[in-house]
C-alpha positions in Angstrom: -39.8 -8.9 9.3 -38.7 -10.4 12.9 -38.1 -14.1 12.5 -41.5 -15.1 14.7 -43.6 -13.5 12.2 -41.8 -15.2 9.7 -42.6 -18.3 11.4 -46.1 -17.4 12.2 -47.1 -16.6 8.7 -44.7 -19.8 7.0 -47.4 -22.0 9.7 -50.1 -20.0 8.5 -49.7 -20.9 5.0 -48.8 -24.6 5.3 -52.2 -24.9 7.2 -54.6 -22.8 4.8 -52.8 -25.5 1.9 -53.3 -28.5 3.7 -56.8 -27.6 4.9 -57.9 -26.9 1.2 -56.2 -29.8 0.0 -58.1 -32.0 2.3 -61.2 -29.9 1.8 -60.8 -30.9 -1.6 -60.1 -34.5 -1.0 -63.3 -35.2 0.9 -65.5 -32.8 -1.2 -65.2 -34.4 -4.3 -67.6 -36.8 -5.8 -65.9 -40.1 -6.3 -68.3 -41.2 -8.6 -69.2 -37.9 -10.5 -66.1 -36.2 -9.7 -67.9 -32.9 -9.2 -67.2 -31.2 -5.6 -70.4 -31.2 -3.4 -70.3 -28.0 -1.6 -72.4 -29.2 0.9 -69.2 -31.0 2.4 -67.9 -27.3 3.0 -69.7 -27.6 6.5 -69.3 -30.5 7.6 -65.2 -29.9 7.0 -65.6 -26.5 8.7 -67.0 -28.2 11.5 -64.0 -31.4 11.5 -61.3 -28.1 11.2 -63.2 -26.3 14.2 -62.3 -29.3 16.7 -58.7 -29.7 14.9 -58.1 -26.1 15.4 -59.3 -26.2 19.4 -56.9 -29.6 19.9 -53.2 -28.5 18.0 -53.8 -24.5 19.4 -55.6 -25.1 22.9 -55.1 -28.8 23.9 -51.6 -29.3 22.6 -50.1 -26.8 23.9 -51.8 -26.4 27.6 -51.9 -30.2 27.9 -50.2 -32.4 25.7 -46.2 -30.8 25.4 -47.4 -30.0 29.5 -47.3 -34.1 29.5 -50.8 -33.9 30.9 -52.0 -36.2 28.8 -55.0 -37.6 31.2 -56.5 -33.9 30.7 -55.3 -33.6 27.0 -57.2 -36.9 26.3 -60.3 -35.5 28.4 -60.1 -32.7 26.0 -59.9 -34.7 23.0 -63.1 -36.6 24.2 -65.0 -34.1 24.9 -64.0 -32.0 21.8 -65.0 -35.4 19.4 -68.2 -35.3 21.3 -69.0 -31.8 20.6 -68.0 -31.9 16.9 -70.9 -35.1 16.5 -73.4 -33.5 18.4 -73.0 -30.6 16.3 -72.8 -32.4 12.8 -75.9 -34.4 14.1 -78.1 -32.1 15.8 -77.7 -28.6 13.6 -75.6 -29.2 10.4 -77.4 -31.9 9.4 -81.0 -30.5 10.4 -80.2 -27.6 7.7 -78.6 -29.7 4.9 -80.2 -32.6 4.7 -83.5 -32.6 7.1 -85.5 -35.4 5.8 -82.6 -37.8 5.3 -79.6 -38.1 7.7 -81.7 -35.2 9.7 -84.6 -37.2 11.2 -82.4 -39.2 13.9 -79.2 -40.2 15.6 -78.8 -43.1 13.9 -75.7 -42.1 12.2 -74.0 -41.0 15.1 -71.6 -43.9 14.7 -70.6 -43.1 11.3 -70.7 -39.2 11.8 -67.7 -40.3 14.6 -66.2 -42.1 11.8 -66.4 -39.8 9.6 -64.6 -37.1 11.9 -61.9 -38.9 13.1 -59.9 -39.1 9.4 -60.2 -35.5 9.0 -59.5 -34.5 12.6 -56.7 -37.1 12.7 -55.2 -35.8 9.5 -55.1 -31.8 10.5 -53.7 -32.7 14.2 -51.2 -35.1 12.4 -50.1 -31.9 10.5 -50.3 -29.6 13.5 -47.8 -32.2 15.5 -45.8 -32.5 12.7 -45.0 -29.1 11.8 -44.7 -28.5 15.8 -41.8 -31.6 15.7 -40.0 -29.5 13.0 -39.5 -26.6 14.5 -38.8 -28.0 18.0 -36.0 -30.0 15.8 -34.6 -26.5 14.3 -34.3 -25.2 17.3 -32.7 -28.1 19.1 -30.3 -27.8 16.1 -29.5 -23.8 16.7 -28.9 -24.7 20.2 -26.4 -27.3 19.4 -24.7 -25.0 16.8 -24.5 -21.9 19.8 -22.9 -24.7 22.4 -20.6 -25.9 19.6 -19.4 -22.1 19.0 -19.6 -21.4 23.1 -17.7 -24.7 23.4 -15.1 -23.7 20.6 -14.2 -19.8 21.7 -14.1 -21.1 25.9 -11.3 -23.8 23.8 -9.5 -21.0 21.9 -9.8 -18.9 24.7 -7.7 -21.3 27.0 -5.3 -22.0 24.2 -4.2 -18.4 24.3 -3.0 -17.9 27.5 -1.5 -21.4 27.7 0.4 -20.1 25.2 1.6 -17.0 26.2 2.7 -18.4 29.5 4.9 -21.1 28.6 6.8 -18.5 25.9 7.1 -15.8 28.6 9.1 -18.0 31.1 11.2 -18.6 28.1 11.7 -15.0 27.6 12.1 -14.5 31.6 15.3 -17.3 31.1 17.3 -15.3 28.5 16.0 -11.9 29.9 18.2 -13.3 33.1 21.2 -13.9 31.3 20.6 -11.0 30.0 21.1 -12.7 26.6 21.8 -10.8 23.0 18.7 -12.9 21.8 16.2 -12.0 23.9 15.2 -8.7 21.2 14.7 -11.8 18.8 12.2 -13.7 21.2 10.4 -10.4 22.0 9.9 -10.2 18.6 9.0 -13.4 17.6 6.7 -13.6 20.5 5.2 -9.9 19.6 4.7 -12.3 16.1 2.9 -15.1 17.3 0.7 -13.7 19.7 -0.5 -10.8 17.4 -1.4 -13.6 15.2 -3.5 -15.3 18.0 -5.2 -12.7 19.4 -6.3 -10.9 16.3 -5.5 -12.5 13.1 -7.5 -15.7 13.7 -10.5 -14.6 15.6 -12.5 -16.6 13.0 -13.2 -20.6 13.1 -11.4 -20.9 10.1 -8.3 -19.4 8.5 -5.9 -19.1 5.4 -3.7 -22.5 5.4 -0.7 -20.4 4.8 -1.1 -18.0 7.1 -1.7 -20.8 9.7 1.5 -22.5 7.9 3.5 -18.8 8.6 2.3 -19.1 12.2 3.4 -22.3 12.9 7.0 -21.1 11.6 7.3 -18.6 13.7 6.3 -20.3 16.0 8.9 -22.9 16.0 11.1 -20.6 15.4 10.3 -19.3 18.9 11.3 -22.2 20.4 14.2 -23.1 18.3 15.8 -20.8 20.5 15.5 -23.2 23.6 17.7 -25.5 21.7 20.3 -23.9 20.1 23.7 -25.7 20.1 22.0 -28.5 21.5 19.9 -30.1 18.9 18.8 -29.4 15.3 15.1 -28.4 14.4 13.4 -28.7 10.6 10.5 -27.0 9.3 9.3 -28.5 5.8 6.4 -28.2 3.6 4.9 -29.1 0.5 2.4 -28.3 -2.2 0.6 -25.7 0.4 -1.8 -23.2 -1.6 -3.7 -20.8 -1.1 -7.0 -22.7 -1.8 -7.7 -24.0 1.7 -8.6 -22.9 5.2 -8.1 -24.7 8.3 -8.6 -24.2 12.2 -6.3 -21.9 13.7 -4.1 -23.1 16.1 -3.9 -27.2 16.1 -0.8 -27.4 14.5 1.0 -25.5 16.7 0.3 -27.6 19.9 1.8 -30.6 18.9 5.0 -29.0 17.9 4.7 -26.7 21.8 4.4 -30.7 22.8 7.3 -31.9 20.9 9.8 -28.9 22.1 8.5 -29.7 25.9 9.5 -33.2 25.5 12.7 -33.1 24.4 14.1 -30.0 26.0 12.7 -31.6 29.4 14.2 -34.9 29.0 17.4 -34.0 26.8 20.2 -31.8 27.4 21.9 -32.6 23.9 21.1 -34.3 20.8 17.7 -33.0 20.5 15.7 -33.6 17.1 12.5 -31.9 16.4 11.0 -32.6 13.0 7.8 -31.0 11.9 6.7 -32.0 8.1 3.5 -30.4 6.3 1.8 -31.4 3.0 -1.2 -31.5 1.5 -2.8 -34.2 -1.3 -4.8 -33.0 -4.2 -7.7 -33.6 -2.6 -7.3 -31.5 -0.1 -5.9 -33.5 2.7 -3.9 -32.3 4.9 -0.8 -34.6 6.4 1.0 -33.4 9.8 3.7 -35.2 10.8 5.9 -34.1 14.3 8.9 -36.2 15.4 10.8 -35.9 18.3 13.6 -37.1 20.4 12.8 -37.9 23.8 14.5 -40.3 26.7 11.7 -42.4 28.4 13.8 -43.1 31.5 13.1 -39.2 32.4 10.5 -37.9 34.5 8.5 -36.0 32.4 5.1 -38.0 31.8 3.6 -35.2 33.2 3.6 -33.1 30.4 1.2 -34.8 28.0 -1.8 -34.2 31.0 -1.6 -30.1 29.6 -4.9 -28.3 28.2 -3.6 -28.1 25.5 -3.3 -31.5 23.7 -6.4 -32.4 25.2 -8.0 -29.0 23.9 -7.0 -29.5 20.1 -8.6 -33.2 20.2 -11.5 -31.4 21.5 -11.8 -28.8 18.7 -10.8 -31.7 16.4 -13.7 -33.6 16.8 -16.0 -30.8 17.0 -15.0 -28.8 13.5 -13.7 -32.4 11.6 -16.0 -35.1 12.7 -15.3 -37.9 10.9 -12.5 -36.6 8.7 -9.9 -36.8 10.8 -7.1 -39.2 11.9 -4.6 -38.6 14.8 -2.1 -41.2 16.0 1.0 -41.2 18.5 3.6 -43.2 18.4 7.2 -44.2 20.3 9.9 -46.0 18.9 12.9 -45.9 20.5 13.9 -42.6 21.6 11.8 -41.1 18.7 8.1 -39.9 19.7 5.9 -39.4 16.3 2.3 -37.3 16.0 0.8 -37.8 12.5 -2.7 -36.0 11.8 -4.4 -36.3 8.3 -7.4 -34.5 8.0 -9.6 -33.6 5.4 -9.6 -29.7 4.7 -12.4 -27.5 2.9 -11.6 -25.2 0.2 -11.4 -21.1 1.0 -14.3 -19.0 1.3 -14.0 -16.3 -1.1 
């Protein structure tokens, strides 16, 4: 069954309900508690109009925001629904009482606008609803859109900056550069295939991010020293692939930019029992250089962009310089693995 059939028929039955509940409700004796059939017709006649406002009028006039001709409608509708209470259901139920005039043409209008105002109510309501769900499936298919065009720019902002690496040593026609092919081989297989999802395995994330400072360890060398330490990482969480990794790309720009020795990169990983994640990145970095520059890149302004679309509200990220030592720390609250 197609989902507007679905829809049609979940409409369908909330109306047929709410109509016999309030069929009910207005039937019913409130003295004798015993339903007076008689009522049926009068209700059929108070759905009739209902039924020609929330499927004709609503929809041509009302969501059209023609509301001079939707309340024209609505007049003329209330108008036909008295007229025929007054001059044919009430000649056949009840022609020697209510019947024999038009005196009650007042309270007959009073009578009809509850009802009437009650099954349009519903009508509006339900209408409100769905226009809400759908609202909400469009803001969860821009979210997604929003999130792959993201991951899709990470990628090649990646690869770049490690192939001019590669380019360098490939020049020198360096002994390492069968390493960097293979750590690059490495770390992009891993982006362009293993973490096609929104979410990943924290320690394949954590294996990532490894080798991908291991990458750019290689850029150092004798000039600096770079550690890589974690803690208490399991296999019971999942995270968004490919954060991490830009603030340490960030940190090994920094210093190998402004620094020619006595470079310190520091990356630290743990995670709480309750399943919070704490990054930490320190760098070395000299401020008199000219490097400002590089913190205007896509890609620290991409993972603060994917940040606060998959962890809004449980996530923290704050920079830092003392000295000649730079600091990112992100804590963010993770979700456990989908088995």
């Amino acid at each position: 069954m197609d989902e507007k059939r679905k829809k049609i028929i979940s409409e369908a039955a909330g109306q047929v309900f709410f109509h016999v509940l309030l069929f009910f409700y207005m039937a019913v004796n409130k003295f004798t508690s015993k339903i007076e059939w008689n009522e049926f017709w009068f209700f059929l006649n108070f759905a009739t109009g209902a039924f020609l406002i929330n499927y004709i009028l609503l929809p041509k006039y009302y969501y059209k925001k023609k509301y001079v001709h939707f309340g024209i409608g609505v007049a003329v509708i209330i108008t036909a629904v008295i007229l025929s209470e007054e001059m044919l259901i009430e000649q056949l139920i009840y022609p020697d009482t209510r019947g024999k005039d038009f005196e009650h043409f007042l309270l007959n209008f009073l009578d009809a606008m509850p009802p009437i105002a009650l099954l349009t109510g519903f009508k509006f309501a339900w209408d409100g609803v769905q226009q809400r769900r759908k609202l909400d499936q469009l803001d969860i298919a821009m979210k997604e859109s929003e999130l792959q065009y993201l991951k899709n720019q990470i990628n090649p902002h990646f690869l770049f900056n490690n192939l001019n690496n590669l380019y360098s040593y490939a020049i020198e026609n360096s002994s390492k550069t069968p390493s960097i092919i293979l750590e690059l081989s490495s770390v992009l297989r891993y982006m362009l295939y293993d973490c096609k999802a929104d979410f990943v395995n924290l320690k394949d994330e954590i294996k990532h991010l490894k080798d991908f400072t291991n990458l750019n360890e290689l850029q150092v060398e004798h000039r600096g020293k770079v550690t890589f330490s974690i803690e208490n990482i399991t296999d019971n969480y999942q995270i968004a692939p490919l954060i991490l990794s830009v603030f340490v790309e960030n940190a090994f720009k920094h210093s190998t930019a402004s620094q020619t020795d006595n470079i310190m990169i520091e990356v630290k990983i743990s995670i709480s029992d309750s399943g919070i994640l704490n990054f930490a990145c320190r760098n070395s970095y000299q401020e008199n250089t000219n490097n400002s520059h590089l913190s205007q890149g896509i890609g620290l302004k991409n993972v603060k962009k994917r940040l606060e679309l998959l962890y809004p509200n449980s996530h923290h990220i704050s920079q830092s310089a003392d000295g000649d030592i730079y600091t990112v720390h992100l804590s963010m609250q993770l979700t456990q693995l989908e088995l």
